[in-house]
C-alpha positions in Angstrom: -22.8 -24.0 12.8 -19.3 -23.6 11.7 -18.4 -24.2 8.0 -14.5 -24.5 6.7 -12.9 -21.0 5.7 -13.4 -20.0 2.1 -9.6 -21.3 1.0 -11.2 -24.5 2.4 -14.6 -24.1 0.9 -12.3 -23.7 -2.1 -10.9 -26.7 -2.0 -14.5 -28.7 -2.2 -14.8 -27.6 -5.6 -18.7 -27.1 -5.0 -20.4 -23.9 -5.7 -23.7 -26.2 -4.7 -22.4 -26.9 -1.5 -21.0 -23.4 -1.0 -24.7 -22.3 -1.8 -25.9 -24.8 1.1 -23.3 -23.6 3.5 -24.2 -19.9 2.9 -27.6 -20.6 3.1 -27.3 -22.1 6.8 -25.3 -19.2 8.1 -27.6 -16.6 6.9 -31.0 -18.4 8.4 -28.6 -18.4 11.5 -27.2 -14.8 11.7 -30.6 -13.9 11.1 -31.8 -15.9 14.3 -29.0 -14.0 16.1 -30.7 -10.7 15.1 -27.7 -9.5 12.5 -29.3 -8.8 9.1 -25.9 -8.1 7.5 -22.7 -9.8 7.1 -19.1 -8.4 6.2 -18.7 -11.2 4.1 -18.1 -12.8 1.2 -14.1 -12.2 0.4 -13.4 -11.8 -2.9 -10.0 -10.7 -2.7 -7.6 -13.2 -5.0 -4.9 -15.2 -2.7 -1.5 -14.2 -5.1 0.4 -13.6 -2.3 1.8 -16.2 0.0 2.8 -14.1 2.1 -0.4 -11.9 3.0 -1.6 -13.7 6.4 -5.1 -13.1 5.6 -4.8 -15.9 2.7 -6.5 -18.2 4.4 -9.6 -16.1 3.8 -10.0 -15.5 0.2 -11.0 -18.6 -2.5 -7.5 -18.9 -3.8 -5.7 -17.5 -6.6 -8.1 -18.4 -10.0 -10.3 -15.4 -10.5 -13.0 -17.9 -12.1 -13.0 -20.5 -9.0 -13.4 -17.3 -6.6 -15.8 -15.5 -9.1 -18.1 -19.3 -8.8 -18.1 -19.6 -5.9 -18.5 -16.0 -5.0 -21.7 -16.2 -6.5 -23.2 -18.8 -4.9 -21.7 -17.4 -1.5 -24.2 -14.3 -2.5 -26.8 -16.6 -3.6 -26.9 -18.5 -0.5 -26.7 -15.9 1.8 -29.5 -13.3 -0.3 -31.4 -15.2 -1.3 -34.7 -14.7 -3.8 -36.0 -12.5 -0.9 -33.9 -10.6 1.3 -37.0 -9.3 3.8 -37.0 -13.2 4.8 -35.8 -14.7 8.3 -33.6 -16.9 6.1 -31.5 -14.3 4.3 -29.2 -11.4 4.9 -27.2 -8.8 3.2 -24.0 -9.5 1.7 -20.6 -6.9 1.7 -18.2 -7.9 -0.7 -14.4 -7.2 0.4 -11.9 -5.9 0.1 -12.7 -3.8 -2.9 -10.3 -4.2 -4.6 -6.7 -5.5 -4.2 -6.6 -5.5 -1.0 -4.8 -8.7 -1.1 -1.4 -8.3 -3.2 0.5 -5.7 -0.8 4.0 -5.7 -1.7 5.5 -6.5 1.4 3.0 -9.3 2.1 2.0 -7.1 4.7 -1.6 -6.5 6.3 -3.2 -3.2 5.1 -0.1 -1.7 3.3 0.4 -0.7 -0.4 -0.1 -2.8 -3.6 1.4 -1.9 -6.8 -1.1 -3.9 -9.6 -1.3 -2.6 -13.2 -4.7 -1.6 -14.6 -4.7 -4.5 -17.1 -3.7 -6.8 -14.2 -6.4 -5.2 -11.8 -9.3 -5.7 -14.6 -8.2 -9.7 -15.6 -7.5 -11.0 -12.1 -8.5 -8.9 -9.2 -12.1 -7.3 -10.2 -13.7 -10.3 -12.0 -14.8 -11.9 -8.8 -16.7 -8.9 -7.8 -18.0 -8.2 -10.9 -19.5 -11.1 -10.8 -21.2 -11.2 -7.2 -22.6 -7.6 -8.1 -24.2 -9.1 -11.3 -25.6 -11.8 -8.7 -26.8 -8.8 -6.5 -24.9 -8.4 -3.7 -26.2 -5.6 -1.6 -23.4 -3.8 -0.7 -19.4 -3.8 -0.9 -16.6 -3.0 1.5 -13.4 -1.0 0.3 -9.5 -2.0 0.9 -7.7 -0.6 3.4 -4.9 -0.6 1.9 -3.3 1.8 -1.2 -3.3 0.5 -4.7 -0.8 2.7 -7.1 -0.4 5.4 -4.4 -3.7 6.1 -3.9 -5.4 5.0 -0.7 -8.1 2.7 -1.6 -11.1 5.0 0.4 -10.3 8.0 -2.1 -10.1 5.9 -4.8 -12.4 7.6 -7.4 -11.6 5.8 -10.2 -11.9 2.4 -8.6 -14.9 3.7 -6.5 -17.4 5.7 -9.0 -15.6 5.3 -12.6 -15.6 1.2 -12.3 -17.7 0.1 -9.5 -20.7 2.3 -10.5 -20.2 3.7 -13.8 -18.7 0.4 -15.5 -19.7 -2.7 -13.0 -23.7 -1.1 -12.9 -23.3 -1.4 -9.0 -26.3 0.3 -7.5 -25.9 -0.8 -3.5 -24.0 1.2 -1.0 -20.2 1.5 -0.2 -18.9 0.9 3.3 -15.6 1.8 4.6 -13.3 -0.7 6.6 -12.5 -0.5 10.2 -12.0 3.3 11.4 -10.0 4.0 7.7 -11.8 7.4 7.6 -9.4 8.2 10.2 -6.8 6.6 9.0 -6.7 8.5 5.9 -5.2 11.1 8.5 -2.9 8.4 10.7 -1.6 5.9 8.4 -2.0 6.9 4.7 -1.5 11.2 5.6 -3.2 12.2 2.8 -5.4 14.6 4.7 -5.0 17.1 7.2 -7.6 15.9 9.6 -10.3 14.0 9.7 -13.1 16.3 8.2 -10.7 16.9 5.0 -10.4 12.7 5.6 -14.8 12.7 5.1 -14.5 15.2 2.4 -12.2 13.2 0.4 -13.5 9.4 1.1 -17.4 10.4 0.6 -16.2 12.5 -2.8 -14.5 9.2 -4.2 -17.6 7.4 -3.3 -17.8 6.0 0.1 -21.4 5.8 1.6 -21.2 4.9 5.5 -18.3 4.8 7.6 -17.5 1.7 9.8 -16.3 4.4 12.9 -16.9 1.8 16.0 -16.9 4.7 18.9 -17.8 8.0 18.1 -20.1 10.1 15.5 -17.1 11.9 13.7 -18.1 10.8 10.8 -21.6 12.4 11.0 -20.6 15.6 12.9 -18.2 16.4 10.0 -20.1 15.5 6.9 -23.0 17.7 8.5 -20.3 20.6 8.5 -19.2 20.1 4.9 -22.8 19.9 3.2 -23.6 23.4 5.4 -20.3 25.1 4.5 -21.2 23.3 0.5 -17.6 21.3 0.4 -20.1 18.4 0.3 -22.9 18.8 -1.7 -26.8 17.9 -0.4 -27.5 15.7 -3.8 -24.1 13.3 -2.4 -25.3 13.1 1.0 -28.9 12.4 -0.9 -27.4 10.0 -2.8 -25.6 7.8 0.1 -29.1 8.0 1.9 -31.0 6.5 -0.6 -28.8 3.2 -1.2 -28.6 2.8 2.6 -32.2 3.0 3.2 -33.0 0.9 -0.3 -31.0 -1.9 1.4 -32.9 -1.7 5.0 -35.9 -1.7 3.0 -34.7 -4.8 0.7 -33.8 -6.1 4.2 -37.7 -5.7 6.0 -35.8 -3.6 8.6 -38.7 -1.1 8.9 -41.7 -3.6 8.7 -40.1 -5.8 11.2 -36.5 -3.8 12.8 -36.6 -6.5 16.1 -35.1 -10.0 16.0 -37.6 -12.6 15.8 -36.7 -14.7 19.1 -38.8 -17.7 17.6 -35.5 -18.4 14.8 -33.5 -19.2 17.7 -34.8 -22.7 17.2 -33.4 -23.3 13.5 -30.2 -22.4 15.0 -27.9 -25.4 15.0 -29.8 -28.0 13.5 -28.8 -31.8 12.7 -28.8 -31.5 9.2 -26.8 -28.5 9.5 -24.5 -30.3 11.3 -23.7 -32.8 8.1 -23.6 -30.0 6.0 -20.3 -28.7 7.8 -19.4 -32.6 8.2 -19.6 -32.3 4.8 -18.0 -29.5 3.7 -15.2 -30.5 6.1 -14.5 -34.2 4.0 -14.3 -32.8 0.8 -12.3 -29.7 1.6 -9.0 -31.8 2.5 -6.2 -31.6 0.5 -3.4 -34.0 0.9 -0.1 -31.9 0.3 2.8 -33.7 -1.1 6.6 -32.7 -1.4 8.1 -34.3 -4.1 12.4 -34.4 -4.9 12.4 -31.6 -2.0 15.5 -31.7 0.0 
């Protein structure tokens, strides 16, 4: 069942019928056998020019941080073992949205006091809601590449924002730490520097790099055994939250609450009242 993007989802106005909408695609990703979704986005739309905008909830840090919530609501649930709920990953932490260029995945330059009243709000409040886990920008905030970000990372996300679920890179950006932003040497000096600042499991779609070389820094002790402890625990909290090891095989039986009729008017729903009539007035 498809639902309108979140700038459209924005547009309704309706953290109750976000809620419902979130609720539906959970008991349905479920059915599909994912327990996990890389979702909601919480990044702010400020720039026009980012071609991601569509995504986000708009540009007011209290609508995104609303409906953020009941996004997270929706989709956890009261009980996250259930065939009706999965986990949530917030993204991008944080700022992954106001690049100066406009481009994709490329650097931002936002002041702290800017980064606190706009951009971190919105998660703030979906961790207070108890979003499982979050996933970090690709991009570089400030000069510093957003997956060795301590401060962001550890200082505000765990030691200020009380978030107690695990950190997930973005696509391959372990590796890119080496190829893109070059502020390692290679990849294991890449691990090293990303798990340090606070990242707990690598999104690395083809090989076991990531594992190989965090192994070799915890034996030669440039990774210490109470991090790698550390990671391990929220990752396996969450799978537990999740029923994983009571019940780790899809239940083939939810395929019949997939694509249901009132599901169906939900998104018919969603789709009338997120329609905006755009007007150009004394344009030339």
């Amino acid at each position: 069942t498809l639902f309108p993007q979140q700038i459209g989802m924005a547009a309704t106005w309706n953290p109750e019928l976000m809620k419902r909408s979130s609720e539906i695609a959970a008991i349905e990703t479920r059915a599909a056998g994912i327990p996990w979704t890389f979702s909601p986005v919480l990044d702010l739309g400020r720039q026009p020019l980012w071609p991601r905008f569509w995504e986000t909830f708009g540009e007011d840090p209290y609508l995104a941080s609303v409906l953020g919530v009941a996004f997270v609501r929706g989709m956890e649930g009261s009980d996250l073992a259930s065939d009706s709920h999965v986990a949530t990953s917030l993204k991008h932490y944080v700022g992954y949205s106001f690049p100066l260029t406009g481009r994709d995945r490329t650097p931002a330059w936002i002041p702290e006091n800017y980064l606190r009243e706009y951009f971190i709000p919105p998660f703030a409040a979906a961790i207070k809601a108890g979003a499982r886990t979050v996933m970090v920008n690709s991009g570089e905030i400030n000069g510093v590449a957003g997956h060795i970000n301590h401060h962001i990372l550890t200082e505000i996300l765990r030691d200020e924002l009380k978030f107690n679920g695990f950190v997930v890179s973005d696509w391959e950006d372990i590796k890119k730490l080496v190829t893109i932003w070059r502020v390692a040497e290679n990849e294991k000096e890449a691990t090293r520097l990303g798990v340090m600042a606070g990242i707990d499991m690598s999104m690395v779609p083809n090989d076991y790099s990531f594992s190989d070389h965090l192994i070799a820094l915890v034996k030669e002790g440039a990774v210490p055994q109470s991090r790698i402890d550390e990671a391990v625990r929220r990752i396996l909290l969450v799978k537990f939250e999740l029923g994983l090891f009571e019940k780790p095989m899809p239940n083939a039986a939810l395929k019949s609450k997939v694509g249901l009729p009132e599901y169906r008017q939900a998104s018919l729903q969603a789709a009338r009242e997120s329609m905006t009539l755009l007007k150009n007035t004394n344009s030339l």
